[in-house]
One Martini backbone bead per residue (centre of mass of N, CA, C, O) as a GRO file, in nm:
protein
  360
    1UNK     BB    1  -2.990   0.912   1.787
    2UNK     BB    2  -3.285   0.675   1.813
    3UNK     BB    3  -3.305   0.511   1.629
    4UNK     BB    4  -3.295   0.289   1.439
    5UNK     BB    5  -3.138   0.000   1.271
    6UNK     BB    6  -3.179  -0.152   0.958
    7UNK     BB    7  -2.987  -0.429   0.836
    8UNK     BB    8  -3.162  -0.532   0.618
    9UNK     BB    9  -3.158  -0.235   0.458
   10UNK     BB   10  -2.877  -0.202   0.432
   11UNK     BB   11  -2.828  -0.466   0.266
   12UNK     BB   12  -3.027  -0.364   0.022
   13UNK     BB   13  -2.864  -0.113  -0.030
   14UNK     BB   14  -2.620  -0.226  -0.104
   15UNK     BB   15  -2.677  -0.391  -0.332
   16UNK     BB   16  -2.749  -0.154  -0.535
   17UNK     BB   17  -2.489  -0.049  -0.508
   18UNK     BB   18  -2.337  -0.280  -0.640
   19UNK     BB   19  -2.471  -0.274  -0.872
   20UNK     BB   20  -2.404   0.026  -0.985
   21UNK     BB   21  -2.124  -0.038  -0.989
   22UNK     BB   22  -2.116  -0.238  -1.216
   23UNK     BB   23  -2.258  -0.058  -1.444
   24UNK     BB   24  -2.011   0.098  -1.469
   25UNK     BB   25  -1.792  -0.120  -1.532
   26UNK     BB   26  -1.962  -0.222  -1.800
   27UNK     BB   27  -1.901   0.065  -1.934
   28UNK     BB   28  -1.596   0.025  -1.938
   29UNK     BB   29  -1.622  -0.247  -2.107
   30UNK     BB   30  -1.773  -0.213  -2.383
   31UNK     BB   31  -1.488  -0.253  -2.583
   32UNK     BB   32  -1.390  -0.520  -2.439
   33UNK     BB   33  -1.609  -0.702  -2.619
   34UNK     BB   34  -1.674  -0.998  -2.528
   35UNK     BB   35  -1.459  -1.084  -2.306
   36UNK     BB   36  -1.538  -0.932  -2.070
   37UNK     BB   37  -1.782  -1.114  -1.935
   38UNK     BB   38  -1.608  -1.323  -1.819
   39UNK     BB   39  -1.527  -1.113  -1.568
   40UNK     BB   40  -1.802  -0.999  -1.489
   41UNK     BB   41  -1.937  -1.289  -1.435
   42UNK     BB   42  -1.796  -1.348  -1.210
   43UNK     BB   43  -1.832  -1.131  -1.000
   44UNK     BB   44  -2.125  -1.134  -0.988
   45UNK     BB   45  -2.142  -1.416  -0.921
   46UNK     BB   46  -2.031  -1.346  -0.614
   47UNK     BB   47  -2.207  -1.072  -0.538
   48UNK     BB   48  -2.494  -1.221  -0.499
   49UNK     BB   49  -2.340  -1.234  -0.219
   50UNK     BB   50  -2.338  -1.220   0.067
   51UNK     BB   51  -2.397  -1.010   0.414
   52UNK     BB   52  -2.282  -0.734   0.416
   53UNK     BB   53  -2.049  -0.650   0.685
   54UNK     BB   54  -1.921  -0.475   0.654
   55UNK     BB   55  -2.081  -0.226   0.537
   56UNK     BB   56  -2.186  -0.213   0.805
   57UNK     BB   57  -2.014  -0.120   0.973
   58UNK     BB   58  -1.938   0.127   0.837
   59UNK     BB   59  -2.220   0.250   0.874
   60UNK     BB   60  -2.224   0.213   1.182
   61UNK     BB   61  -1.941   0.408   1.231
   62UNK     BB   62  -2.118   0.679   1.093
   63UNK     BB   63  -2.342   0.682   1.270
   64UNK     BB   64  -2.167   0.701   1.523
   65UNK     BB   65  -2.153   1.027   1.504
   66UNK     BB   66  -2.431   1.124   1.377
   67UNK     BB   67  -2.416   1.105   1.106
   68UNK     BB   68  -2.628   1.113   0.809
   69UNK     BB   69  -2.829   0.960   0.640
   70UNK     BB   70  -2.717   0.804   0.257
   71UNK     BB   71  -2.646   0.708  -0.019
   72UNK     BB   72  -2.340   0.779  -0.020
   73UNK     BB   73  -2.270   0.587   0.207
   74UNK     BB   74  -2.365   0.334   0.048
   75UNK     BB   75  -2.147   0.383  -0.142
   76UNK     BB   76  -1.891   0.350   0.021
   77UNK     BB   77  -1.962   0.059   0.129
   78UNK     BB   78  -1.953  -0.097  -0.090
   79UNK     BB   79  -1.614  -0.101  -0.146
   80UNK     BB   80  -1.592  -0.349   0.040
   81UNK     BB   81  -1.693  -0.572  -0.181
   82UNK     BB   82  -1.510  -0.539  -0.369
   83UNK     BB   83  -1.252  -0.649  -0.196
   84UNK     BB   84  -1.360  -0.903  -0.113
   85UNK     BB   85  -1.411  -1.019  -0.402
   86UNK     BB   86  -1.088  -0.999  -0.454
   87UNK     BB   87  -1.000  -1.160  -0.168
   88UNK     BB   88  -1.150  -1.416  -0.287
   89UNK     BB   89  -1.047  -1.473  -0.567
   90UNK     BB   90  -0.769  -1.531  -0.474
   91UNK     BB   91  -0.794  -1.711  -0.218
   92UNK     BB   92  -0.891  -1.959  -0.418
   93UNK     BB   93  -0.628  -1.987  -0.570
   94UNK     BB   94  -0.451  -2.047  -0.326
   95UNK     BB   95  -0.676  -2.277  -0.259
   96UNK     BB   96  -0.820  -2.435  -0.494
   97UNK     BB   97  -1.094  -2.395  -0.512
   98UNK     BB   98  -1.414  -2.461  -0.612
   99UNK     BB   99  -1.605  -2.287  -0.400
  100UNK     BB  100  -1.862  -2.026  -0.405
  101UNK     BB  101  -2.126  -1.971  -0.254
  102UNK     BB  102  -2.232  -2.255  -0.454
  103UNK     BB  103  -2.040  -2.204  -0.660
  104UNK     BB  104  -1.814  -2.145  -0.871
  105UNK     BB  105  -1.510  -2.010  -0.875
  106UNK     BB  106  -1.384  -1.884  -1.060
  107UNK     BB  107  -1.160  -2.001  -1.218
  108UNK     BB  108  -1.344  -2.248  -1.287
  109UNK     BB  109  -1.530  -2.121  -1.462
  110UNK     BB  110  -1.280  -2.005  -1.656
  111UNK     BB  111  -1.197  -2.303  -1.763
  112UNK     BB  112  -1.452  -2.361  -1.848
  113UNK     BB  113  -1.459  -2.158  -2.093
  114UNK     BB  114  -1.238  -2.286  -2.233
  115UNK     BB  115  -1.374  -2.579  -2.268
  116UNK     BB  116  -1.554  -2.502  -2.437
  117UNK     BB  117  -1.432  -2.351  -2.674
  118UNK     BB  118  -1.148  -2.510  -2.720
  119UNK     BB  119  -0.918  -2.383  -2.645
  120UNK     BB  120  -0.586  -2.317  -2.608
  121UNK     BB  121  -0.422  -2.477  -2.394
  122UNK     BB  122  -0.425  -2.406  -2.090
  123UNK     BB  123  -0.683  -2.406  -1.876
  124UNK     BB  124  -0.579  -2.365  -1.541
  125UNK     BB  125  -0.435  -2.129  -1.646
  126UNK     BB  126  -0.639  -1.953  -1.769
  127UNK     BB  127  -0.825  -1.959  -1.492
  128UNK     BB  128  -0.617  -1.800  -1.282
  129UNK     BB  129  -0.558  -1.524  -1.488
  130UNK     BB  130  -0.800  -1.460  -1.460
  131UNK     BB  131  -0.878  -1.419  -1.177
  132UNK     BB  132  -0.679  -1.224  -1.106
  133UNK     BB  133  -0.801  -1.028  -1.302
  134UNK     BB  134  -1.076  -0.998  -1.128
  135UNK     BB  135  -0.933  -0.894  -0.864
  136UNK     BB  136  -0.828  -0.662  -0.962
  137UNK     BB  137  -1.081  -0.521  -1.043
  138UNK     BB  138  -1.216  -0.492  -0.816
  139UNK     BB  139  -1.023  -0.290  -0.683
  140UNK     BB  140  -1.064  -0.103  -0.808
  141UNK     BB  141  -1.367  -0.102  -0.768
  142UNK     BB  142  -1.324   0.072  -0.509
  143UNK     BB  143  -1.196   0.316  -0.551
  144UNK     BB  144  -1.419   0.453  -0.722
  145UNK     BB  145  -1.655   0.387  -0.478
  146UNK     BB  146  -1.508   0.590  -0.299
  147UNK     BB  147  -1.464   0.851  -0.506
  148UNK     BB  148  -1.780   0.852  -0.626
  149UNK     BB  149  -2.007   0.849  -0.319
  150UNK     BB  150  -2.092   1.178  -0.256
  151UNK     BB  151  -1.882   1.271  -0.017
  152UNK     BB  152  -1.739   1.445   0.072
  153UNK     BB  153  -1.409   1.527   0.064
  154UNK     BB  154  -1.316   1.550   0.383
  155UNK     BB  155  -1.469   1.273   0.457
  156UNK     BB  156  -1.245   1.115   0.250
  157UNK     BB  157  -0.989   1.201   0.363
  158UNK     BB  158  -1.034   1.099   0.663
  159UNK     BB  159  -1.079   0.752   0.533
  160UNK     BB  160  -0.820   0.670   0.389
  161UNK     BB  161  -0.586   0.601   0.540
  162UNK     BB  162  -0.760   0.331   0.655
  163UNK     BB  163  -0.819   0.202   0.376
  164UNK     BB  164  -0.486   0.170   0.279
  165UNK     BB  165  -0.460  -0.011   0.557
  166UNK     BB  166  -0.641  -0.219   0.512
  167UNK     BB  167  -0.549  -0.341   0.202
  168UNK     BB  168  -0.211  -0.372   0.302
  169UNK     BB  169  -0.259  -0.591   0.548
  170UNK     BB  170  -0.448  -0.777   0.405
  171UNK     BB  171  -0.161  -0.877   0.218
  172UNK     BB  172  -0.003  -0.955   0.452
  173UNK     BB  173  -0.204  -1.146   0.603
  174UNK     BB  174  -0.244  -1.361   0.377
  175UNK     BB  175   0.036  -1.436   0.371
  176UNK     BB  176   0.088  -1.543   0.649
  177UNK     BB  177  -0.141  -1.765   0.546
  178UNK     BB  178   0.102  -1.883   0.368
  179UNK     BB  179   0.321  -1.923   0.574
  180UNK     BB  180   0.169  -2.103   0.773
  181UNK     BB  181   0.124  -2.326   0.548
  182UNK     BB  182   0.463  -2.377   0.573
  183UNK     BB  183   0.550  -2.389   0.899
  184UNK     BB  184   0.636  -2.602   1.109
  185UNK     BB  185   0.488  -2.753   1.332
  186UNK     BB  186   0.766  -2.953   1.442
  187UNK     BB  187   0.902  -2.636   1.582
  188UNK     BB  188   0.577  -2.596   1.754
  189UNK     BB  189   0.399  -2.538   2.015
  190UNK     BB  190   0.098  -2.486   2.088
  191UNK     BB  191   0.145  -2.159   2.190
  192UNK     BB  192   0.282  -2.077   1.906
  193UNK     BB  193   0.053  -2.186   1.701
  194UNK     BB  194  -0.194  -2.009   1.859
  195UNK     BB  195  -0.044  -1.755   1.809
  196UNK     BB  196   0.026  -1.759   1.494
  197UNK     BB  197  -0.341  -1.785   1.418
  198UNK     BB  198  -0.406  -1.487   1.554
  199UNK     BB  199  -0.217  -1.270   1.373
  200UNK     BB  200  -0.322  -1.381   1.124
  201UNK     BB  201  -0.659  -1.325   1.187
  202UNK     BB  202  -0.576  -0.993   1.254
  203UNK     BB  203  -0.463  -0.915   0.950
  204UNK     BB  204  -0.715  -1.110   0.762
  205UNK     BB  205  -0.999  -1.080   0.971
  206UNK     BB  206  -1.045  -0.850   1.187
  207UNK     BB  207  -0.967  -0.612   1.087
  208UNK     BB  208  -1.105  -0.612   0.823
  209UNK     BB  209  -1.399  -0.689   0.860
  210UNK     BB  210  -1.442  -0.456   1.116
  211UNK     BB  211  -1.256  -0.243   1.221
  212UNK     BB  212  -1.203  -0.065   0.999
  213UNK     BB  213  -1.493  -0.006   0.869
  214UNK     BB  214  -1.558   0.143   1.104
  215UNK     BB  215  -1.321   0.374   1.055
  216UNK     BB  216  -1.424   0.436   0.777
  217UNK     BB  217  -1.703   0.569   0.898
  218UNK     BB  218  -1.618   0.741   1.142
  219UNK     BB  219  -1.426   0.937   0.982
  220UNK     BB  220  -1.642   1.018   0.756
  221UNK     BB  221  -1.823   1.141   1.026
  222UNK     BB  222  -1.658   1.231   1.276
  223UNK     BB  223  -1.536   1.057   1.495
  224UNK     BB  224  -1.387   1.065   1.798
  225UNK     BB  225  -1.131   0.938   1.915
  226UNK     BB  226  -1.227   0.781   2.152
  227UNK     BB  227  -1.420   0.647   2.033
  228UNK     BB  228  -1.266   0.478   1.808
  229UNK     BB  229  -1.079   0.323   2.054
  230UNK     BB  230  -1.344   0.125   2.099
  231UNK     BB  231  -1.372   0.029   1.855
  232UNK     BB  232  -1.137  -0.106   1.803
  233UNK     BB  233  -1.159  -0.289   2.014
  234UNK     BB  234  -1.423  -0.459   1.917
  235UNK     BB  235  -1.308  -0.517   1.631
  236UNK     BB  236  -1.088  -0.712   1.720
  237UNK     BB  237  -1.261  -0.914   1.915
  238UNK     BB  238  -1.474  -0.992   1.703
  239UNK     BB  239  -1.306  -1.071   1.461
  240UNK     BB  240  -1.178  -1.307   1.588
  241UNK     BB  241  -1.437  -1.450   1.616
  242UNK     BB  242  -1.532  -1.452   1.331
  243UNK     BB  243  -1.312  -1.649   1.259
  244UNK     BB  244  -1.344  -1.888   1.506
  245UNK     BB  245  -1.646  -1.955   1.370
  246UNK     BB  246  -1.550  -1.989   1.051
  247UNK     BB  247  -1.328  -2.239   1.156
  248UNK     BB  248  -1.574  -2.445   1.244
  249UNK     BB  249  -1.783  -2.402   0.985
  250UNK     BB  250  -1.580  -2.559   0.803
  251UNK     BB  251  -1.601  -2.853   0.975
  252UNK     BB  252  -1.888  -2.843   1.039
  253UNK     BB  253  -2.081  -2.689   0.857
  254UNK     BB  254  -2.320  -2.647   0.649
  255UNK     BB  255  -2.319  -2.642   0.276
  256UNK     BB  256  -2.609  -2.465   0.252
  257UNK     BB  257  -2.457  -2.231   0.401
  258UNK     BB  258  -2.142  -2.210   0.357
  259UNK     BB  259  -2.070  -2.305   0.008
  260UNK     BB  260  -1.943  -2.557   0.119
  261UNK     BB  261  -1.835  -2.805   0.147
  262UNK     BB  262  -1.767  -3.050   0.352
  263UNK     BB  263  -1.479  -3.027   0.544
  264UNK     BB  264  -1.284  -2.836   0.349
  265UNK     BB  265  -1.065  -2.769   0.572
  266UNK     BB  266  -0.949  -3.047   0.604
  267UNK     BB  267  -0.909  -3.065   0.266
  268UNK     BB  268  -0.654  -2.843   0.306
  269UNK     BB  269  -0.515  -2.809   0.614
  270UNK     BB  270  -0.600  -2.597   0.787
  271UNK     BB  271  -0.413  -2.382   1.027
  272UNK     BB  272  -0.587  -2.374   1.318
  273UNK     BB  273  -0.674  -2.318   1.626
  274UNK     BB  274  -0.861  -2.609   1.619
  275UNK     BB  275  -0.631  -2.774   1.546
  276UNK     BB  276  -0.409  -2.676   1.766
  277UNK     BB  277  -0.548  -2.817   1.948
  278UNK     BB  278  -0.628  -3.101   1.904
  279UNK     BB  279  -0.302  -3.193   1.893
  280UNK     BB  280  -0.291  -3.153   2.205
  281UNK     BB  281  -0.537  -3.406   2.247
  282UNK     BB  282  -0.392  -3.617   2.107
  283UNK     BB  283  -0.288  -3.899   2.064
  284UNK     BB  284  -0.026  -4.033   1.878
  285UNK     BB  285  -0.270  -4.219   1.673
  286UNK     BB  286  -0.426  -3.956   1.622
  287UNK     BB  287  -0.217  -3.787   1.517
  288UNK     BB  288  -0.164  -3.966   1.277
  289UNK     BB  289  -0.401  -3.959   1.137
  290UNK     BB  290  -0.468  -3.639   1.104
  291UNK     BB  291  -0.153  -3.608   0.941
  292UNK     BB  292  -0.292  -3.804   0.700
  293UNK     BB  293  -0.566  -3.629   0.659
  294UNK     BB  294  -0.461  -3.387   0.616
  295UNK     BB  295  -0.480  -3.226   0.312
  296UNK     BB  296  -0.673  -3.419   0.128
  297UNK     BB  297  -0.849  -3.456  -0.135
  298UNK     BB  298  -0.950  -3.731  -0.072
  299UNK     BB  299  -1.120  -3.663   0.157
  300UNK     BB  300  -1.400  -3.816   0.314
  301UNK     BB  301  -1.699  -3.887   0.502
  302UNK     BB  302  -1.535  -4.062   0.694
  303UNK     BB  303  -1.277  -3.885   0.795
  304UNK     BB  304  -1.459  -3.625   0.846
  305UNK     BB  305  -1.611  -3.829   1.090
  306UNK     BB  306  -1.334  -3.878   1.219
  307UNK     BB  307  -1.223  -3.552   1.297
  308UNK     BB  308  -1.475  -3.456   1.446
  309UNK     BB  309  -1.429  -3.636   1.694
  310UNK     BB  310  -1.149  -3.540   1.753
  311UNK     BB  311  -1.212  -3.246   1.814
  312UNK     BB  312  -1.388  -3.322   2.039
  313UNK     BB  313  -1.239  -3.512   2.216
  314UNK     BB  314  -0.985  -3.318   2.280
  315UNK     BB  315  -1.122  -3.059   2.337
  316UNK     BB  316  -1.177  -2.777   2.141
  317UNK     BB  317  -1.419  -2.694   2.080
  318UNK     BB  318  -1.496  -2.575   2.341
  319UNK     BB  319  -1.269  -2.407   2.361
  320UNK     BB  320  -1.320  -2.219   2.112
  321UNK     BB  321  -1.619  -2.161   2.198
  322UNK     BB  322  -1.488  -2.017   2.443
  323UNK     BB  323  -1.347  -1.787   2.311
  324UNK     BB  324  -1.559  -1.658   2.193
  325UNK     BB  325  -1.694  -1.575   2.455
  326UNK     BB  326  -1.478  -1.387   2.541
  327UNK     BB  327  -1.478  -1.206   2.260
  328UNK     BB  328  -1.731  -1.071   2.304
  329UNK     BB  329  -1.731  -0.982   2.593
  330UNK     BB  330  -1.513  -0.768   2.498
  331UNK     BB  331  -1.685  -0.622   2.282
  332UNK     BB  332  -1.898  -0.515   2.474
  333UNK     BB  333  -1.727  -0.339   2.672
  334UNK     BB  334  -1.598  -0.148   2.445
  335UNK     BB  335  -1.915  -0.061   2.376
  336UNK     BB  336  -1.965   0.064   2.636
  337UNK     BB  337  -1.725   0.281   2.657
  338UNK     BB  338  -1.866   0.433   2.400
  339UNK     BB  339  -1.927   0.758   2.257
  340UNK     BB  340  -2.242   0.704   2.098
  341UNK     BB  341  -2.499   0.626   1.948
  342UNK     BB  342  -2.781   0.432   2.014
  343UNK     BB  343  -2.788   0.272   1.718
  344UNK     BB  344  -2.536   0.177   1.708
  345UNK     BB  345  -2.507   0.031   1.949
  346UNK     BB  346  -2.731  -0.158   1.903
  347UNK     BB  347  -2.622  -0.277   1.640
  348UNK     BB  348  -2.322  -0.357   1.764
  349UNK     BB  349  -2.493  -0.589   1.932
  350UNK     BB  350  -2.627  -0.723   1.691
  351UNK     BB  351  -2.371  -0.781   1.537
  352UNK     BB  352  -2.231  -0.971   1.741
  353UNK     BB  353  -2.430  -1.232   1.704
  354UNK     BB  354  -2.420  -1.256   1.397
  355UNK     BB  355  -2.138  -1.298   1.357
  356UNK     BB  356  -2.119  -1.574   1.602
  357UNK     BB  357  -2.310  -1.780   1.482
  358UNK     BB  358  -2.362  -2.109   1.457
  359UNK     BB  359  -2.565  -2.114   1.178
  360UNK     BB  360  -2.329  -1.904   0.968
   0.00000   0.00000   0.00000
């Protein structure tokens, strides 16, 4: 199929589908209301935003088999997002985050309505086990929207396994990822500190997020196994990339692109391969100060710009920049030997740039 792919129309038409799987939802909590709309209303505004990049790769995984467009594959696609929102909706209670997408994240919302009516009991406890409950529900209506997308039974049949290996590793990847967060780093090397970075990143960010959605879109179109694992080849090396340009936007990020605080992942004290490299590169003084002031909830915008200046002068940031450009260079070698549609691959060799944009 010689067409080209138009992602930001695919991205439109998952919005829709988003809407659509939202409103059967809504259906379904009819009789638990009015209480119920506290969850709806927290799902609806994060799902609000978002690039529908998963989405999107399912769609181009599908696409590369030559199977033809339809509703049913954007909504297949869409079960995507309700995963994304209910692991970023947990995600944020672990990370006990203000913001997320420049909203309220659930749990504060969640509290907020409890501060509202003047409920009894603890505020933040009320707004966690909502939060909890609120992505619980995502993930439901993830599989709703997978067994109800109207694609035969056979072809949800082949992209099952790879569905549910992919949020069975996303949530022990999580797990990796609060495991690195509290592992003695005065007990490990910079060569191992960055080892078990890249494995957190492939866990959590690299395979959920490019290669899988792939793979259960190949799988769900019947691209053949050759062709999947250069697929997979691609989705490895990009999701690495992709999630460490999104550790930099972390600490550099302009907080009206990324929704979140500026210098956020320092003032959580996020263990990343760019901080690893920083402490790698920096003087006694230097490095005492940096582990005096990571994660800090106080930490302001005076100590937020000497951070970055640190991680500049350490050549971290240079570092890491360089690991990106290799990281998509072999994602584009892994997509050039691949034997799929000419659309698709134009289309993920566009989105190999997008998703490693510096200013998204």
């Amino acid at each position: 199929m010689g067409e080209r792919i138009d992602l930001d129309a695919v991205r439109s038409r998952v919005d829709a589908a988003v809407a659509a799987q939202l409103e059967r939802g809504s259906a379904d909590l009819a009789e638990l209301q009015p209480e119920a709309d506290d969850l709806l209303g927290v799902v609806t505004t994060l799902l609000r935003g978002g690039k529908r990049l998963r989405p999107i790769f399912l769609y181009a995984g599908y696409r590369a088999a030559n199977a033809p467009d339809s509703d049913a594959v954007i909504a297949l696609a869409a079960a995507m997002e309700f995963i994304q929102a209910g692991a970023l909706i947990h995600d944020d209670v672990i990370d006990a985050s203000d913001t997320r997408r420049g909203h309220p994240t659930a749990h504060r919302a969640l509290e907020a309505t409890h501060a509202r009516h003047a409920w009894d009991g603890d505020g933040a406890r009320f707004g966690v086990a909502g939060a909890i409950l609120a992505g619980n529900l995502c993930l439901g209506w993830a599989d709703q929207a997978f067994d109800e997308c109207g694609l035969p039974a056979a072809a949800l049949a082949r992209a099952r396994g790879v569905f549910d290996r992919m949020r069975t590793q996303l949530m022990a990847g999580q797990y990796l990822d609060v495991v690195t967060s509290v592992r003695p780093w005065s007990e490990m090397d910079t060569a191992a500190r960055i080892a078990a970075g890249e494995r957190m990143m492939t866990f959590k960010s690299a395979k959920y997020s490019i290669e899988h959605p792939l793979l259960v879109g190949a799988l769900a179109g019947d691209l053949d196994q050759a062709a999947r694992t250069a697929l997979s080849g691609y989705g490895v090396a990009l999701g690495l990339a992709f999630q460490l340009r999104d550790d930099v936007l972390g600490v550099f990020g302009d907080p009206r692109v990324t929704g979140k605080p500026a210098g956020d992942d320092l003032r959580e004290g996020k263990r990343t391969v760019l901080l690893a490299h920083t402490l790698d590169g920096l003087t006694t003084d230097e490095v005492a100060y940096a582990e005096h002031w990571l994660g800090r909830p106080d930490l302001g915008p005076e100590q937020i710009e000497r951070l970055r200046a640190l991680i500049v002068a350490a050549g971290a940031l240079d570092t890491v920049e360089a690991r990106i450009t290799e990281l998509v260079a072999s994602a584009r070698a892994a997509l050039a030997g691949a034997r799929i549609t000419p659309a698709a691959a134009a289309a993920l060799d566009e989105l190999a740039d997008r998703t490693t944009a510096r200013s998204t």
